[in-house]
Backbone and ligand atoms as CSV (ligand in chain L), in Angstrom:
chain,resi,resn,atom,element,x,y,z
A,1,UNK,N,N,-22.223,-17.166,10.692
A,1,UNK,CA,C,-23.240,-16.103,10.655
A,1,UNK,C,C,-23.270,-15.337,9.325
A,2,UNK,N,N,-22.465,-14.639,9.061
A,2,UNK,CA,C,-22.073,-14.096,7.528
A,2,UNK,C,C,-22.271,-14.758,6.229
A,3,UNK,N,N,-22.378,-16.448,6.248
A,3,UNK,CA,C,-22.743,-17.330,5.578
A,3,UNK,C,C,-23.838,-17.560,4.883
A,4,UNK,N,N,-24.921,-17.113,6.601
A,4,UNK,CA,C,-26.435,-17.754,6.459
A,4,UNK,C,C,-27.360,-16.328,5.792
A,5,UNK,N,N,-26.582,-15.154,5.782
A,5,UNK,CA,C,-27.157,-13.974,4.775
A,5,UNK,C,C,-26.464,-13.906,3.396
A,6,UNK,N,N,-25.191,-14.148,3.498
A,6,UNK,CA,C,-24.811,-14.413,1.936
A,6,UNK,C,C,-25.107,-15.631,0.539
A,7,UNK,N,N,-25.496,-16.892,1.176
A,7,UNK,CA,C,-25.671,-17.594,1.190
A,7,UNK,C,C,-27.278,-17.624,-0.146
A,8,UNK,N,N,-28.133,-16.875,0.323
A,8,UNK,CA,C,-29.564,-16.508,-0.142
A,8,UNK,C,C,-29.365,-15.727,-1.416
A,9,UNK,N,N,-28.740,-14.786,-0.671
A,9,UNK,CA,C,-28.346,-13.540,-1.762
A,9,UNK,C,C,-27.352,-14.330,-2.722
A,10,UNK,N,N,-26.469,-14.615,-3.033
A,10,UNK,CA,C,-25.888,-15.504,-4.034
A,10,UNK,C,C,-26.712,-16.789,-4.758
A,11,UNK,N,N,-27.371,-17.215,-4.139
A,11,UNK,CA,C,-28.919,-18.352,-4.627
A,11,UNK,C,C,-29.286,-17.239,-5.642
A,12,UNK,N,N,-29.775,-16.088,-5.302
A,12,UNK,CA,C,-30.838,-15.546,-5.927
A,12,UNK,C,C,-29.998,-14.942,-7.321
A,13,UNK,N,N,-28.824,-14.638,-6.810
A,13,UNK,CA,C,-28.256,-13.805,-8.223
A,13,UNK,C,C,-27.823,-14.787,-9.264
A,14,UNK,N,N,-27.573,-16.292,-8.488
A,14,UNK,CA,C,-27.025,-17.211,-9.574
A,14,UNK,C,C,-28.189,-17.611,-10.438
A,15,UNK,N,N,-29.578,-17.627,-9.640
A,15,UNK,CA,C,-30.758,-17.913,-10.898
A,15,UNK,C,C,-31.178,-16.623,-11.338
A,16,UNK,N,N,-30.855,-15.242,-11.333
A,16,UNK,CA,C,-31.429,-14.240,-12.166
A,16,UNK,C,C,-30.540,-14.366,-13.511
A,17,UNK,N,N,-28.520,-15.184,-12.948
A,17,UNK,CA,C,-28.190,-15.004,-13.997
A,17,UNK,C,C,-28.803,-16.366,-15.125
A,18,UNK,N,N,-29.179,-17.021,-14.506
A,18,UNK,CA,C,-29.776,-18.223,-15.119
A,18,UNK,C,C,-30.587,-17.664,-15.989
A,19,UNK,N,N,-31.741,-17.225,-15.640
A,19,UNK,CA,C,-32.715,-16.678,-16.121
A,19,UNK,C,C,-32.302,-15.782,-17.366
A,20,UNK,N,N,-31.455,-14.576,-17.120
A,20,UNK,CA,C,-30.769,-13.799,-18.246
A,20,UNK,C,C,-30.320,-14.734,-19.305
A,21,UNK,N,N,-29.521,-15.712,-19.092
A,21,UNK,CA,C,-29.000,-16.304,-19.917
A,21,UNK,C,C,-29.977,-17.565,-20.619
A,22,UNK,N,N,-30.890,-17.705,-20.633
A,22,UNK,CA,C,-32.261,-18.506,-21.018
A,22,UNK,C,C,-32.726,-17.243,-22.198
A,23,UNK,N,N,-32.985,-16.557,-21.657
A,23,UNK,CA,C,-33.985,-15.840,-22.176
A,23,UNK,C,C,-32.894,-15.145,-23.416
A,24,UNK,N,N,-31.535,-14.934,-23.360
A,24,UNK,CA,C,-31.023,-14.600,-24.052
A,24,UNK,C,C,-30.699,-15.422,-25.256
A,25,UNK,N,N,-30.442,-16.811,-24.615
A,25,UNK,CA,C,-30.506,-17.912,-25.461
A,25,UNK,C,C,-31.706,-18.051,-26.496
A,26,UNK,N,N,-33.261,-17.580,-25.568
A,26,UNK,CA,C,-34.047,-17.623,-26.603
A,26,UNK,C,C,-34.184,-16.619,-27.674
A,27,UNK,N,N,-33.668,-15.554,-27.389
A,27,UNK,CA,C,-33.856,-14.287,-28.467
A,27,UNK,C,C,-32.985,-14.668,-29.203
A,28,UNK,N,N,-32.012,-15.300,-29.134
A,28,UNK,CA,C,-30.710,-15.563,-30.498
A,28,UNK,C,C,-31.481,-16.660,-31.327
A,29,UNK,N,N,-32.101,-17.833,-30.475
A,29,UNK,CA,C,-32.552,-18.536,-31.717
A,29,UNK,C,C,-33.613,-18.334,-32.271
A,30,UNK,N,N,-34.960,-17.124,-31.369
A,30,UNK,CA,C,-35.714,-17.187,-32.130
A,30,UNK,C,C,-35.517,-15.964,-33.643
A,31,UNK,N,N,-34.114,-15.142,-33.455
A,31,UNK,CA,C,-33.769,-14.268,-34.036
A,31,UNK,C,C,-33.292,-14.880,-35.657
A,32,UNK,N,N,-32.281,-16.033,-35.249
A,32,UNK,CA,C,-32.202,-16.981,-36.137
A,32,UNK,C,C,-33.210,-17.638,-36.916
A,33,UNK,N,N,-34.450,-18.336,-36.464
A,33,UNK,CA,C,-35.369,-18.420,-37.289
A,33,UNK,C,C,-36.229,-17.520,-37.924
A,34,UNK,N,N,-35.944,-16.282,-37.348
A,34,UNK,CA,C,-36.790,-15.235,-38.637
A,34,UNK,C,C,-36.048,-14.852,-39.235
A,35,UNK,N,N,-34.674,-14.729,-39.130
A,35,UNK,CA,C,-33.786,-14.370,-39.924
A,35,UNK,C,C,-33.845,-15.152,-41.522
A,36,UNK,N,N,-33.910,-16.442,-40.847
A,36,UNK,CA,C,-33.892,-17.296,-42.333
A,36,UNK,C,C,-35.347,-17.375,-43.016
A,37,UNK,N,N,-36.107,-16.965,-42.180
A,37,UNK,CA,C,-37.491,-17.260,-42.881
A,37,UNK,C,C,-37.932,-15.671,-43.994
A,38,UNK,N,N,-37.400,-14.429,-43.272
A,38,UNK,CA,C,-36.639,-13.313,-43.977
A,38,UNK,C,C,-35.915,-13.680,-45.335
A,39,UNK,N,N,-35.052,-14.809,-45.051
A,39,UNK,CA,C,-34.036,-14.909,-46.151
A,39,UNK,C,C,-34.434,-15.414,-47.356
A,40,UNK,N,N,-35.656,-16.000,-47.280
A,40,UNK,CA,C,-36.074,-17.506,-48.023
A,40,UNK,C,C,-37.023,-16.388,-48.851
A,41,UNK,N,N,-37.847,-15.442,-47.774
A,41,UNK,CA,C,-38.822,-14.456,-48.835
A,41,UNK,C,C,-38.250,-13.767,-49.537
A,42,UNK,N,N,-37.080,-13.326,-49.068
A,42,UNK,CA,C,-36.243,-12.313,-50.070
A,42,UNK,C,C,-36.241,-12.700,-51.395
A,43,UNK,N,N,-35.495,-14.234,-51.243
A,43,UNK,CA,C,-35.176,-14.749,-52.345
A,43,UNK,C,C,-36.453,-15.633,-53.114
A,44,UNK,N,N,-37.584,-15.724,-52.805
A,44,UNK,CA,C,-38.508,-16.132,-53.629
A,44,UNK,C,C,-38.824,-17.557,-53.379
A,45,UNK,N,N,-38.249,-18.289,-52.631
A,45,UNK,CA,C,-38.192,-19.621,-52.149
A,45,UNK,C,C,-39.241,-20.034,-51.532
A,46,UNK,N,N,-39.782,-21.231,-51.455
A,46,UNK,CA,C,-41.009,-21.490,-50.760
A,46,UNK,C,C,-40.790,-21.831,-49.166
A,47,UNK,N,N,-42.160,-21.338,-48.594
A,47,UNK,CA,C,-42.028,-21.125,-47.370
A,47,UNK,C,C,-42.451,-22.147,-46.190
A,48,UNK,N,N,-41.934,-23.527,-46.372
A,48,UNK,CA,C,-42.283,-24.396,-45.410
A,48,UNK,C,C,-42.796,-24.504,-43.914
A,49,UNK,N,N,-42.250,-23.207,-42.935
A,49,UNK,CA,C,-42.655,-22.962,-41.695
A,49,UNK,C,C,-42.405,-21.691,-41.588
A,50,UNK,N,N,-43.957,-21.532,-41.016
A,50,UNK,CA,C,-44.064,-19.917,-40.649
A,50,UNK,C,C,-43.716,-19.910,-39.230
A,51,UNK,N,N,-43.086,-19.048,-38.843
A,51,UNK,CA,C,-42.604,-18.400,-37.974
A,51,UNK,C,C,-44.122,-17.922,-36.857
A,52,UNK,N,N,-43.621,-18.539,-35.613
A,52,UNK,CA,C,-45.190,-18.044,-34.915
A,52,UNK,C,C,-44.555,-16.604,-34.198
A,53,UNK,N,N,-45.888,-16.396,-33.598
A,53,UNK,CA,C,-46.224,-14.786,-33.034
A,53,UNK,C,C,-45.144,-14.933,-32.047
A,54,UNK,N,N,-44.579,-15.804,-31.234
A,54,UNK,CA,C,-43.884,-15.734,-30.444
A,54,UNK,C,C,-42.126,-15.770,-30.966
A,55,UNK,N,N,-42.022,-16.165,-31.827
A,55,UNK,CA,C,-40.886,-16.123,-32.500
A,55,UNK,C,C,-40.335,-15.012,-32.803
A,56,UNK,N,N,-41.743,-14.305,-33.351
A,56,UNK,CA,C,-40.921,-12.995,-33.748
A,56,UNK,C,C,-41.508,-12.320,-32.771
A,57,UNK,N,N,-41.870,-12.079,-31.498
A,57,UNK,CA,C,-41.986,-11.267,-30.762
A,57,UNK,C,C,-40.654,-11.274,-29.907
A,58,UNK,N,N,-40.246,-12.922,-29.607
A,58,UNK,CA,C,-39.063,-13.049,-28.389
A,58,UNK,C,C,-37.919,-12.664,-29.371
A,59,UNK,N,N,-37.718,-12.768,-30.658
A,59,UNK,CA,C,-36.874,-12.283,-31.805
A,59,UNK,C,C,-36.656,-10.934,-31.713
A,60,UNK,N,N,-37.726,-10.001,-31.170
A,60,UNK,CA,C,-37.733,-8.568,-31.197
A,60,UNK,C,C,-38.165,-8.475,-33.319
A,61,UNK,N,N,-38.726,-8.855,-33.895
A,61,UNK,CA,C,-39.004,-8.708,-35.126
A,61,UNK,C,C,-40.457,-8.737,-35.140
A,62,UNK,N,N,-40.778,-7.177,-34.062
A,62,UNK,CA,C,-42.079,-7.387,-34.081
A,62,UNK,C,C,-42.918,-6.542,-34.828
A,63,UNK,N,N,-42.684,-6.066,-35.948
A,63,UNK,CA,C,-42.985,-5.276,-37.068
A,63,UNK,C,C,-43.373,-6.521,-38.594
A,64,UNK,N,N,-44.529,-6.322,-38.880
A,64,UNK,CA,C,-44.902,-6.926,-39.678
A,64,UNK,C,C,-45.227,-6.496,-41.223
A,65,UNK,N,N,-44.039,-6.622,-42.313
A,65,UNK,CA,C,-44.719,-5.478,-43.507
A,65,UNK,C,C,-45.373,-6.897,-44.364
A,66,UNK,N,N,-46.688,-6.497,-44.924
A,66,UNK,CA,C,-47.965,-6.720,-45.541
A,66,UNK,C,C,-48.033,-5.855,-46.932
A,67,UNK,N,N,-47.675,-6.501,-47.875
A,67,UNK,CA,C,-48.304,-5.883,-49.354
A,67,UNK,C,C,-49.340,-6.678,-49.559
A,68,UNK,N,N,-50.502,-5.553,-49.955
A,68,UNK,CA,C,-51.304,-6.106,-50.908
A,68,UNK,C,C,-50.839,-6.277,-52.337
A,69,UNK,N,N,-51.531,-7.309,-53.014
A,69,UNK,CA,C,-51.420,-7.973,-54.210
A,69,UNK,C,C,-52.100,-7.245,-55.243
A,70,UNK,N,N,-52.786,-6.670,-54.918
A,70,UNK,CA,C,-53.670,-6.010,-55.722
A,70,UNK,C,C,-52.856,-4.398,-56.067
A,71,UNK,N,N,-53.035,-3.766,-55.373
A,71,UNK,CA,C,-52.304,-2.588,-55.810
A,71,UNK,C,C,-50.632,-1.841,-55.077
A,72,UNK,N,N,-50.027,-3.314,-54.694
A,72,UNK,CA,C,-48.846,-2.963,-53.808
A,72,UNK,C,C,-48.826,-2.010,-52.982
A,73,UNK,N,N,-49.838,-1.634,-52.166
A,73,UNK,CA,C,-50.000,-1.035,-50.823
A,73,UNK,C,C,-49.199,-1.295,-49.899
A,74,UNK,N,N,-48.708,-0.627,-49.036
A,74,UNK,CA,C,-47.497,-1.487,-48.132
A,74,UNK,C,C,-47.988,-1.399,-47.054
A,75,UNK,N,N,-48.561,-1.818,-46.168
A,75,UNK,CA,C,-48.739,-1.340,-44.542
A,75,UNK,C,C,-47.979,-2.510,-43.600
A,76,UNK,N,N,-47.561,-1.258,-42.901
A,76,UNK,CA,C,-46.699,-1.876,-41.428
A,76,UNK,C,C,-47.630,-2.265,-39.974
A,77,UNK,N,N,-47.786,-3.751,-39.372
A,77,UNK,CA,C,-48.184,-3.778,-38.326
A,77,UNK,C,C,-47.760,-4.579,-37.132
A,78,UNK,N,N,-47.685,-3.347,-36.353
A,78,UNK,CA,C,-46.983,-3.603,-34.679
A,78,UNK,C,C,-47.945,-5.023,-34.525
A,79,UNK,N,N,-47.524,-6.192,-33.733
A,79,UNK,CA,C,-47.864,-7.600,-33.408
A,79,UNK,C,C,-47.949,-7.359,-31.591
A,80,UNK,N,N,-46.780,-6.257,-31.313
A,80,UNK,CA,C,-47.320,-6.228,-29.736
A,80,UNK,C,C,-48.754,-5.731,-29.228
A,81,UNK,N,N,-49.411,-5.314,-30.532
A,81,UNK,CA,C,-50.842,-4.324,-30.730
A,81,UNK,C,C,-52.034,-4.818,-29.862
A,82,UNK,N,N,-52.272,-6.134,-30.247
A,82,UNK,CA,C,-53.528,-6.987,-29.860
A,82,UNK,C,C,-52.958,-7.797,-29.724
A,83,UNK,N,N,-53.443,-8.682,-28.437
A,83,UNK,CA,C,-53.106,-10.193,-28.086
A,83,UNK,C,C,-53.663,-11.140,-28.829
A,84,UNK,N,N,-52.642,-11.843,-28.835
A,84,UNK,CA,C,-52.640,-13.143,-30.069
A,84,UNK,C,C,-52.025,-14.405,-29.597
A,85,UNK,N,N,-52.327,-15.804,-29.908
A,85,UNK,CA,C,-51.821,-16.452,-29.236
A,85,UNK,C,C,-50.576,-16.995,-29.381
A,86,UNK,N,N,-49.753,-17.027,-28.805
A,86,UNK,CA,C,-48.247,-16.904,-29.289
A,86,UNK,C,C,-47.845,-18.296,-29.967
A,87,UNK,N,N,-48.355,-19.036,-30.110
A,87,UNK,CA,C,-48.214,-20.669,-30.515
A,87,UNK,C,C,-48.588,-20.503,-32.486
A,88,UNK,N,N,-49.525,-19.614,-31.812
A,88,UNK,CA,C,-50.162,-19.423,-33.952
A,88,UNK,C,C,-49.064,-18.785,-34.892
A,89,UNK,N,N,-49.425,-19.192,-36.153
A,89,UNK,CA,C,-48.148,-18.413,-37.325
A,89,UNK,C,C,-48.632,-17.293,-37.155
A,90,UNK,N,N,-47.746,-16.582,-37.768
A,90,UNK,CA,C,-47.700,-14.924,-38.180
A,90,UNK,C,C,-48.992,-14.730,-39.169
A,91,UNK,N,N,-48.908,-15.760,-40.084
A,91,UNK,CA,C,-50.052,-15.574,-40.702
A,91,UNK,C,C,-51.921,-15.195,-40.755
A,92,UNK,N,N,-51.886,-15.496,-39.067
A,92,UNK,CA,C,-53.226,-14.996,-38.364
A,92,UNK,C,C,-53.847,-13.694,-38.304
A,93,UNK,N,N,-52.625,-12.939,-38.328
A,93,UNK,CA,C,-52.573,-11.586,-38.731
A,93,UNK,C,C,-53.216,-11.244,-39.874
A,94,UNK,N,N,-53.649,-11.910,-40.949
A,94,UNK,CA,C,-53.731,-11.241,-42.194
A,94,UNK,C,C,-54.797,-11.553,-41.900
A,95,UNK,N,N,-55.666,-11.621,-41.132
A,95,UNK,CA,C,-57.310,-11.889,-40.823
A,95,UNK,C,C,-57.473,-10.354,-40.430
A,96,UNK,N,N,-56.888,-9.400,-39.887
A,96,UNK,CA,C,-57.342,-8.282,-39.455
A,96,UNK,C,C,-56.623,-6.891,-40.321
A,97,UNK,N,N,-55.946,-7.561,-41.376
A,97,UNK,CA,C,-55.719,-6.565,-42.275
A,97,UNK,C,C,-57.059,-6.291,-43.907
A,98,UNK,N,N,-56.734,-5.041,-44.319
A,98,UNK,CA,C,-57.531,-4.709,-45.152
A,98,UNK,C,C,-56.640,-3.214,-45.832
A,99,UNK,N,N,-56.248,-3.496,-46.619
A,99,UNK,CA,C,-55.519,-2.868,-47.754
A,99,UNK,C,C,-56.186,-1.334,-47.818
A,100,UNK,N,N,-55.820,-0.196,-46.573
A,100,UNK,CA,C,-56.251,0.969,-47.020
A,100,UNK,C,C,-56.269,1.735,-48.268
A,101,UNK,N,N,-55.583,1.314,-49.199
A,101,UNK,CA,C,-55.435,2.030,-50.608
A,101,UNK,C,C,-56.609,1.740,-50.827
A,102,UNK,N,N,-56.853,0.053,-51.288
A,102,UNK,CA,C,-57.788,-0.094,-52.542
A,102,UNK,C,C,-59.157,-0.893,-51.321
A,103,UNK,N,N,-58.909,-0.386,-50.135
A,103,UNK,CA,C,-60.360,-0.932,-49.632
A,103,UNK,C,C,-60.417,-2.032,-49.065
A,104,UNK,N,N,-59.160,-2.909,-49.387
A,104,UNK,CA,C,-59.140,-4.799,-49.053
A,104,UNK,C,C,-59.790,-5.319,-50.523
A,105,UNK,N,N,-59.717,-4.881,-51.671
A,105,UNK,CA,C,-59.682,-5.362,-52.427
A,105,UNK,C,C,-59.003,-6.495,-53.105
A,106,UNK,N,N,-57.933,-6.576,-52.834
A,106,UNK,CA,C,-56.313,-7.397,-53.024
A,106,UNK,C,C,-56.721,-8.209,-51.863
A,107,UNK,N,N,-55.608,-9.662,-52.031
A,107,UNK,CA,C,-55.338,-10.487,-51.152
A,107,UNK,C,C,-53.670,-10.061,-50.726
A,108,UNK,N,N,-53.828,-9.836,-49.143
A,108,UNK,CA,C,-52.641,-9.447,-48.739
A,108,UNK,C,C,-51.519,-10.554,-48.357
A,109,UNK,N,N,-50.522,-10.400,-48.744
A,109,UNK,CA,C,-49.143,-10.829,-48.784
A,109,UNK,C,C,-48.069,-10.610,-47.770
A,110,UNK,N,N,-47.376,-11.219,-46.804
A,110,UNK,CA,C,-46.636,-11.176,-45.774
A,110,UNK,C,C,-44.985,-11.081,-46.432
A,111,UNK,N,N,-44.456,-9.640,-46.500
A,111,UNK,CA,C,-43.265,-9.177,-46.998
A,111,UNK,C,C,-42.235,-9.463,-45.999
A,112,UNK,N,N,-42.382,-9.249,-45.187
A,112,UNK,CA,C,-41.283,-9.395,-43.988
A,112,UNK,C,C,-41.799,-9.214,-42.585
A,113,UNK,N,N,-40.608,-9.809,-41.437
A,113,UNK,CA,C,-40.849,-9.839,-40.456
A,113,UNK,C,C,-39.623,-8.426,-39.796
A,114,UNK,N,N,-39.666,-7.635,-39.267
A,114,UNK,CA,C,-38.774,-5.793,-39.294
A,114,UNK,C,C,-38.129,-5.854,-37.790
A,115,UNK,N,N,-37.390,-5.677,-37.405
A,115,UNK,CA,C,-37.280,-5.003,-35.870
A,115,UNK,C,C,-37.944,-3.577,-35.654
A,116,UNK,N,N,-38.179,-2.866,-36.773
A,116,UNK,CA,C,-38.409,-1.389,-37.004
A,116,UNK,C,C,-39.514,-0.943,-38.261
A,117,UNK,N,N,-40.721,-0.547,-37.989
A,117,UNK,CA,C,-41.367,-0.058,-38.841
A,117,UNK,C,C,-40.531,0.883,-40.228
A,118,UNK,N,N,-40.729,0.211,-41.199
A,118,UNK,CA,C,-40.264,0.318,-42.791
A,118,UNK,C,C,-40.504,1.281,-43.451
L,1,ZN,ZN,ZN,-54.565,-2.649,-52.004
């Protein structure tokens, strides 16, 4: 008798821990690939794969800093803002930016991927 109620309840906690541990698994690696894709801009290196919206969202690197080229404007933008499709690069983003300094004059530039507005 004690079996057939414990039984459920232990089912359920062994796949929540499942679940925790998935999802944790995914934030480390998708943390890891922005980390290095971070690393590569730092250093000036060319950028073979962009990092999609979902990468750095399940990364928690959901802060996006954007210089314009034109007059080094810096603006920061939240990615949890507007839905986007999580499969696309980061780079989709720069379709809805426009360089408040100089107007969108400049072509804007993807500086980093942040846990924290800069
Ligand atoms: Zn500008």
């Amino acid at each position: 008798m004690p079996e057939r109620y414990t039984r459920p309840h232990h089912h359920e906690r062994v796949q929540t821990t499942e679940r925790m541990k998935r999802a944790w698994e995914a934030e480390a690696d998708a943390r890891e690939a922005v980390q290095t894709f971070n690393a590569r801009l730092e250093q000036g290196r060319a950028i073979w794969a962009w990092p999609t919206i979902a990468a750095a969202l399940t990364g928690r690197y959901p802060w996006l800093t954007i210089v314009c080229e034109s007059c080094d404007g810096v603006t920061d933008l939240d990615l949890r803002m507007k839905p986007r499709p999580p499969e696309a690069s980061i780079r989709v983003v720069l379709h809805d930016v426009k360089c408040p300094r100089c107007n969108g004059h400049g072509r804007p530039r993807i500086a980093s991927l942040r846990e924290n507005p800069g």
